[in-house]
Steps between C-alpha positions, in 0.01 A plus 500: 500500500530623822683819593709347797515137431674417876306680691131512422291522821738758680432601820602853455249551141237390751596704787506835265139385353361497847707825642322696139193326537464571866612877445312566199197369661539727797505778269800685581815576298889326557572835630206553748579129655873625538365770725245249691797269556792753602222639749406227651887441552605844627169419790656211561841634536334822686315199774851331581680812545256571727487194699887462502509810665247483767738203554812607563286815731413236719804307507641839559260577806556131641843593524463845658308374738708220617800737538282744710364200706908339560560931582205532738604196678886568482410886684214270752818322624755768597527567850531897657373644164511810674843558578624449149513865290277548202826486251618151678156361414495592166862356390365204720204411274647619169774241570242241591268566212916467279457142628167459406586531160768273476 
């Protein structure tokens, strides 16, 4: 008599044999292939950290450098930049670069 009468060719009693036959075979213990797997994860998770941020740093730098290009052509375009004070300039282009960001 069989032990499980509805179910005998399971996929999972087939799955474990091969998952304890492969591991046993490689020699190492349940506990050392814990430590193998949650390694290779925290690399993994350590590599797209990494490329997420060099990501946004140079979606960041795109955008920097568009707003300094729209600046440098907004100041090319004034006329008489010389007879406007130092302080008039500045509240100029901090109200410009108010708009850029809107």
């Amino acid at each position: 008599m069989k032990m499980n009468p509805n179910n005998s060719d399971g996929f999972w009693t087939h799955f474990w044999a091969i998952v304890t036959a492969t591991f046993s075979a490689a020699g190492l213990t349940t506990e050392q292939w814990i430590y193998v797997i949650l390694a290779v994860f925290g690399a993994l998770l350590s590599l797209a950290s990494y490329l997420n941020n060099r990501k946004s740093l140079k979606a960041k730098q795109i955008e920097d450098e568009k707003r300094t290009e729209i600046l440098r052509s907004y100041l090319a375009g004034r006329k008489d930049n010389s007879a406007i004070s130092s302080a008039g300039v500045a509240d100029e282009v901090k109200g410009v670069m108010d708009n850029i960001g809107n």
